[in-house]
C-alpha positions in Angstrom: 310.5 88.6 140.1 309.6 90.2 143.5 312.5 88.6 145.1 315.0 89.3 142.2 313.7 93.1 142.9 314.4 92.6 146.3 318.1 91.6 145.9 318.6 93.9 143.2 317.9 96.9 145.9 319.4 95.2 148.6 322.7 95.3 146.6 322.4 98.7 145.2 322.3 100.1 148.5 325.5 97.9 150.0 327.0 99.3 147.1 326.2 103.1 148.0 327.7 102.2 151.5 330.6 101.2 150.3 331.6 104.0 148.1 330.9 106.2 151.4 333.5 103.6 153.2 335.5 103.4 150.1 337.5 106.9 151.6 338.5 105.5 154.7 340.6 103.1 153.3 343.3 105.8 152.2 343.2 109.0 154.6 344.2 111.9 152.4 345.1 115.4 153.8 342.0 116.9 153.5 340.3 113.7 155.6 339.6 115.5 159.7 337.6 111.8 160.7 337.8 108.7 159.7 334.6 106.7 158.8 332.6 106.0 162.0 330.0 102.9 161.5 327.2 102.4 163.8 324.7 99.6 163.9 321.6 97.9 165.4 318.9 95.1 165.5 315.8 94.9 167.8 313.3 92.5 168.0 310.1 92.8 169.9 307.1 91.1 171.1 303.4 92.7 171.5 300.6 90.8 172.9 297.5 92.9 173.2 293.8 92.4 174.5 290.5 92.8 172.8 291.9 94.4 169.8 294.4 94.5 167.2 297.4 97.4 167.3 300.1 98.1 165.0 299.8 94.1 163.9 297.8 90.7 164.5 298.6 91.0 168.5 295.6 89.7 170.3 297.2 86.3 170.0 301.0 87.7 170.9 303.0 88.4 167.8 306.8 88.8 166.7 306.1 91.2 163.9 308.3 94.3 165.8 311.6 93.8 164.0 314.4 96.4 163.5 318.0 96.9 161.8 320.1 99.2 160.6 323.4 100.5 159.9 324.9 103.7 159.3 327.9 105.4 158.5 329.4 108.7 158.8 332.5 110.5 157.3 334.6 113.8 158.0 336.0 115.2 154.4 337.0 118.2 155.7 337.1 120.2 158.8 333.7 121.1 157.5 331.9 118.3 155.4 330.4 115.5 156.5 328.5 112.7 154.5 326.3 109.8 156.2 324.1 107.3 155.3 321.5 105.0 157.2 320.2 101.6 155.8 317.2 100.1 157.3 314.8 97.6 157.4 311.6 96.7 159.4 308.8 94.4 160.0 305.7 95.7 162.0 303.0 93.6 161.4 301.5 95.3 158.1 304.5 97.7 157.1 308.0 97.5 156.0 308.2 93.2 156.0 312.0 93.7 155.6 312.2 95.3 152.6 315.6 97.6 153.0 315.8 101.2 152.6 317.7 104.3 152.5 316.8 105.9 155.6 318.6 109.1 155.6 321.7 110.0 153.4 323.3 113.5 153.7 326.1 116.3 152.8 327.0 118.4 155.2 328.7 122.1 155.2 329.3 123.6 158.6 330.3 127.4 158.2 330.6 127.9 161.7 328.4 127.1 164.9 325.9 129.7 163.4 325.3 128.6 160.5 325.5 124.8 158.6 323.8 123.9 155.3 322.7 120.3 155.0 321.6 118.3 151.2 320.0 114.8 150.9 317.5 112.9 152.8 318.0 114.5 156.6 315.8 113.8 159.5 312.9 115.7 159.8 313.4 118.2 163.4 309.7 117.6 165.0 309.3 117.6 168.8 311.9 116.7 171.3 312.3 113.1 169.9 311.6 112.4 166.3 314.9 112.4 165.2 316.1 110.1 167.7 312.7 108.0 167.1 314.8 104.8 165.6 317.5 104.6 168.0 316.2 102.7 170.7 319.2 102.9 173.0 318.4 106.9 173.8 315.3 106.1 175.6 313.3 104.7 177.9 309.8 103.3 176.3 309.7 100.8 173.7 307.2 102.9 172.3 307.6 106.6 172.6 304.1 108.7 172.9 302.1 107.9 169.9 299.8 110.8 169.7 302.8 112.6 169.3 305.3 110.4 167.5 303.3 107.2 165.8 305.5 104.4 164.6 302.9 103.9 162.2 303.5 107.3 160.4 307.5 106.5 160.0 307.5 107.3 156.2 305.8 110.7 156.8 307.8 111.8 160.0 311.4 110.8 159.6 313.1 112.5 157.1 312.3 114.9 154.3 314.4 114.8 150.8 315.7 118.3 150.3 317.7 121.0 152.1 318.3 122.3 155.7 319.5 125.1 157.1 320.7 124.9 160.8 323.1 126.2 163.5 323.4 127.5 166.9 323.2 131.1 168.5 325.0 132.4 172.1 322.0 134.6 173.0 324.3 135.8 176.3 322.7 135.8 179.8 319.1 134.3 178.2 321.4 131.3 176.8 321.5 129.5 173.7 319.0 128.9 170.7 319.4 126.0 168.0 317.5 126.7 165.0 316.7 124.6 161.6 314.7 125.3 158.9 314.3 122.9 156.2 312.5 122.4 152.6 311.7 119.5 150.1 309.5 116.9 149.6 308.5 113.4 151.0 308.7 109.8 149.6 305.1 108.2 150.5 303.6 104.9 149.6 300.2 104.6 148.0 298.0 103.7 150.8 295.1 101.4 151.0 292.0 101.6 148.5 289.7 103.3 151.6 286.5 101.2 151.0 285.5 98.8 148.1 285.4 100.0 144.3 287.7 102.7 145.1 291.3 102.9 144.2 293.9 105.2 145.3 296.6 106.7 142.5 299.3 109.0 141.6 300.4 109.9 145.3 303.0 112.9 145.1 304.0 115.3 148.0 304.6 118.6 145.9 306.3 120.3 149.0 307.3 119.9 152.3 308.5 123.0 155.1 309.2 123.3 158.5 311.8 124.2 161.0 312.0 124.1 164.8 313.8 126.3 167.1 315.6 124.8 170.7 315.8 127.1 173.9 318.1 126.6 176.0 317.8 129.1 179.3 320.8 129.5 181.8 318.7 127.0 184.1 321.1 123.6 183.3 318.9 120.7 181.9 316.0 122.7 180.8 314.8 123.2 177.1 311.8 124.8 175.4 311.1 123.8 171.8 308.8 125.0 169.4 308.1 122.9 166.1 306.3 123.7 162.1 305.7 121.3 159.6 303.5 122.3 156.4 303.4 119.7 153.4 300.6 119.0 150.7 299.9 115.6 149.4 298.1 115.2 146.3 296.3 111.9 144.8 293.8 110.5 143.0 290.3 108.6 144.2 289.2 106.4 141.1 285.6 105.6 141.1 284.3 101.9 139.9 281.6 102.9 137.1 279.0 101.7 139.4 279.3 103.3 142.2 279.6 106.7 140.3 275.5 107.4 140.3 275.3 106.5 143.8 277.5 109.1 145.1 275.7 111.1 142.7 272.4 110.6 143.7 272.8 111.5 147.1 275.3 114.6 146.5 278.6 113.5 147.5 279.9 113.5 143.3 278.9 116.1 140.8 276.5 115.6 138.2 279.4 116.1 135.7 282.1 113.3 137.8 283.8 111.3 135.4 286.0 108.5 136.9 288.5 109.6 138.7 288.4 112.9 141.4 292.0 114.9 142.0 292.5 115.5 145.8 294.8 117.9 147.2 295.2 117.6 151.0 297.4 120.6 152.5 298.7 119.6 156.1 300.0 121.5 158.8 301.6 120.5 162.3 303.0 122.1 165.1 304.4 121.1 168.4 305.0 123.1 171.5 307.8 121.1 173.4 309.3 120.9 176.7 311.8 119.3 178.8 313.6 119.1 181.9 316.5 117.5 183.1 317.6 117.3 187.2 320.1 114.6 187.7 319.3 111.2 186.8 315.5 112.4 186.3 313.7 113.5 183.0 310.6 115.5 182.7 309.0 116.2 179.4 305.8 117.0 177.9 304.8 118.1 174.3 301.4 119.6 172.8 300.7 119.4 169.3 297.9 119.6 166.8 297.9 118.5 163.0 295.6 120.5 161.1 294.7 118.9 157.7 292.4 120.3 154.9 291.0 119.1 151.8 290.6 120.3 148.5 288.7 118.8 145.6 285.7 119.1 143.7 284.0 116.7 145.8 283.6 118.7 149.2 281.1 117.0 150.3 282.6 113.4 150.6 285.3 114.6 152.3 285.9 116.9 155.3 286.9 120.3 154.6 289.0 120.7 157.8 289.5 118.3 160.5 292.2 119.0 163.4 293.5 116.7 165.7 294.9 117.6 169.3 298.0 115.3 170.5 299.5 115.9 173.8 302.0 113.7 176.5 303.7 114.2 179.8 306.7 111.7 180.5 309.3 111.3 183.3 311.9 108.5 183.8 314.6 107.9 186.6 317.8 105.9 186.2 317.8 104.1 189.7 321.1 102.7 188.8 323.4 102.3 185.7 321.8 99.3 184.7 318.2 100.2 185.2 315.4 103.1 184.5 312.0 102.7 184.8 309.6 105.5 183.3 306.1 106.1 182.6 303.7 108.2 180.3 300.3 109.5 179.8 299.5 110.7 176.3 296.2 111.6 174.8 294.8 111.6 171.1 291.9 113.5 169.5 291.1 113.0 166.0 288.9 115.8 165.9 288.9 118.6 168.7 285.3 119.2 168.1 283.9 116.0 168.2 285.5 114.4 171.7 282.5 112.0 172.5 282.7 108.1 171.8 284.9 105.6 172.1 286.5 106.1 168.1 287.3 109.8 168.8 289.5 109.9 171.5 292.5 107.4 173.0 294.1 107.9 176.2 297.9 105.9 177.0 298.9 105.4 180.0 302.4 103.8 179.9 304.8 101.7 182.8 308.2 101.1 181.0 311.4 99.4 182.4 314.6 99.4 180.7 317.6 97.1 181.7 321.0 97.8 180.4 322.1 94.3 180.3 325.6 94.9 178.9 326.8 98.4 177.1 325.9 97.4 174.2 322.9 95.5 174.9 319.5 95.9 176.5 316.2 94.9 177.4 312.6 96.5 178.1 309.5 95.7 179.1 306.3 98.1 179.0 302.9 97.6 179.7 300.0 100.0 178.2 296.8 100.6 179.6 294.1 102.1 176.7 291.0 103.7 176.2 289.8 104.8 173.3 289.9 103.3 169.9 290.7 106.9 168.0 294.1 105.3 166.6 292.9 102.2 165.4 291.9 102.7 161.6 293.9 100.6 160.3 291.9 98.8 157.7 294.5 95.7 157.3 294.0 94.9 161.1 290.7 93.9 163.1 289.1 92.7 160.4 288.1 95.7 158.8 285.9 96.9 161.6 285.3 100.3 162.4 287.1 102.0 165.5 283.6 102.8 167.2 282.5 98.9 166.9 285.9 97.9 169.1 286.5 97.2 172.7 286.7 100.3 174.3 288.8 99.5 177.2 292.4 97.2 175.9 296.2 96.8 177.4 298.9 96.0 175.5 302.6 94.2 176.8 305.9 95.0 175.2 308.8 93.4 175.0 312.1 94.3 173.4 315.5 93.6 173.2 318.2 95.5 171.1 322.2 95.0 169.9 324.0 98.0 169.3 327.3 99.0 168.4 
């Protein structure tokens, strides 16, 4: 049944792809472009030490797979549709099932104004919406206290509407702005512990926007990012475990079975980058500020915010190859900064190869300390960050086909 499932989506979604290609086939008069396709595939290698990270890596591991194809349309001289397909398989998440990534239509007024319905990327930092698309940068990984892989779903793209365009702001320069609203298709994560159960996962809202500064100094850009969403869900107690919360005050006396949650979220990012010749300069600072709501505040924390920041520079020594490097840093909690489970510092050597133009290779090679990131209860056995090395390095490998 699973796999009848799977090919039952797998064809649905060729068949949406189609009838976006179907147009191209017989130009019209009111048809400015015609269809523009545009694909990939990656497939990577990670070998870590001591622990686990994004899949079963200590002993080297294959699980860093990626493809996709999209395609875009002109309708007009001012709508646009496009659709991505994709599919993934790192370690835990994804295992290939395919997806609609991002699907849109798009109504440009003029360069000031542009309205934008579907699934669009989500505009967060300098990168996120380039975060799939290997071929527009250096790391295999980009800086993951800014931009985790392992957040895709939440990051990537919001289902909704966007407002966006650009402003001529004279002699101060130019200013792209987008504002966007909708909501967010999430998975039902892991139960959290034994005898507890997680259910009815719904993202009521999500808003943000982010506005691009663009001085009269070529190459340099100043960005500022907000994202506010609310997730709600559902912790469902096993009958035994009920008068053991209880006892020690963590459930009220009056708990039932199952205890709504409502956990509002808020991020921003302060962004910026530089660009000199064939040298890039960036760095971003962010914190995500989450608090929960429930009748139970006592079992869970009633604010908690996390401080994410990078710096990150590159240099194409020729057209074939750039080498780059990172450090980025991760907090969990800006008020507790002590041990090994609340903090993880990156620092990142990558080397990209531009083997042919539409083909290229990296390697990258992570030096970590810190275990703040690894909560992941499907890898390292279950243990808890603080009981894990504290000291690990990590090798990359990567190679990706695009057209």
């Amino acid at each position: 049944m699973v796999t009848a499932a799977r090919g039952g989506v797998t064809r649905g979604l060729l068949a949406l792809a189609l009838l976006v290609a179907a147009p191209a086939q017989a130009e019209d008069a009111d048809t400015t472009e015609g269809l523009a396709i545009h694909g990939f595939v990656s497939q990577g290698f990670i070998k870590t030490t001591e622990n686990e990270y994004l899949a079963h890596s200590k002993r080297g591991t294959f699980e860093f797979t990626e493809i996709g194809i999209n395609f875009t349309k002109g309708l007009t001289d001012n709508v646009r549709v496009g659709l991505q397909i994709f599919g993934q398989d790192l370690g835990p998440l994804g295992n290939f099932r395919p997806q609609l990534d991002w699907f849109y239509l798009d109504w440009r007024y003029d360069d000031w104004l542009g309205i934008r319905a579907g699934r669009s990327k989500i505009p967060f930092g300098l990168y996120n919406e380039s975060a799939d698309v290997d071929a527009a940068r250096v790391p295999v990984l980009l800086p993951q206290s800014v931009y985790p892989i392992d957040h895709r779903e939440y990051l990537l793209a919001q289902t909704g509407g966007e407002l966006y365009g650009n402003l001529r702001l004279g002699p101060l320069g130019g200013l792209e702005y987008r504002a966007y609203g909708g909501t967010l298709a999430v998975a039902t994560p892991a139960a959290p512990a034994p005898g507890i159960s997680i259910s009815g996962v719904d993202v009521p809202y999500v808003v943000g926007g982010r506005l691009l500064w663009t001085p009269p100094l070529d190459g340099l850009t100043f960005g500022a990012s907000y994202q506010s969403l609310r997730l709600d869900w559902k912790y469902n107690f096993d009958p035994a475990l009920v008068p053991i919360f209880q006892s020690v005050g963590l459930l009220p006396a009056d708990f039932g079975r199952a205890l709504a949650v409502q956990f509002n979220v808020e991020f921003w990012v302060g962004s910026l980058e530089y660009q000199i010749g064939n040298l890039l300069l960036s760095s971003e600072y962010s914190r995500w500020i989450g608090e929960f709501e429930s009748a139970a505040p006592k079992l869970l924390p009633s604010r908690t915010v996390n401080e994410r920041y990078y710096a990150m520079l590159s240099y194409r020594v020729a057209p074939w190859f750039t080498p780059g490097a990172y450090y980025s840093a991760y907090y969990p909690n800006v008020h507790h900064r002590g041990g090994r489970a609340a903090h993880q510092h990156d620092v990142a050597l990558s080397f990209r190869y531009d083997l042919h133009p539409n083909w290229l290779l990296k390697l990258e090679g992570h030096w970590m300390e810190g275990t703040a990131a690894l909560d992941n209860k499907a890898l390292n056995d279950g243990k808890d960050p603080k009981a894990l090395d504290k000291r690990w390095g990590m090798l990359l490998v990567k190679t990706t086909a695009y057209f």
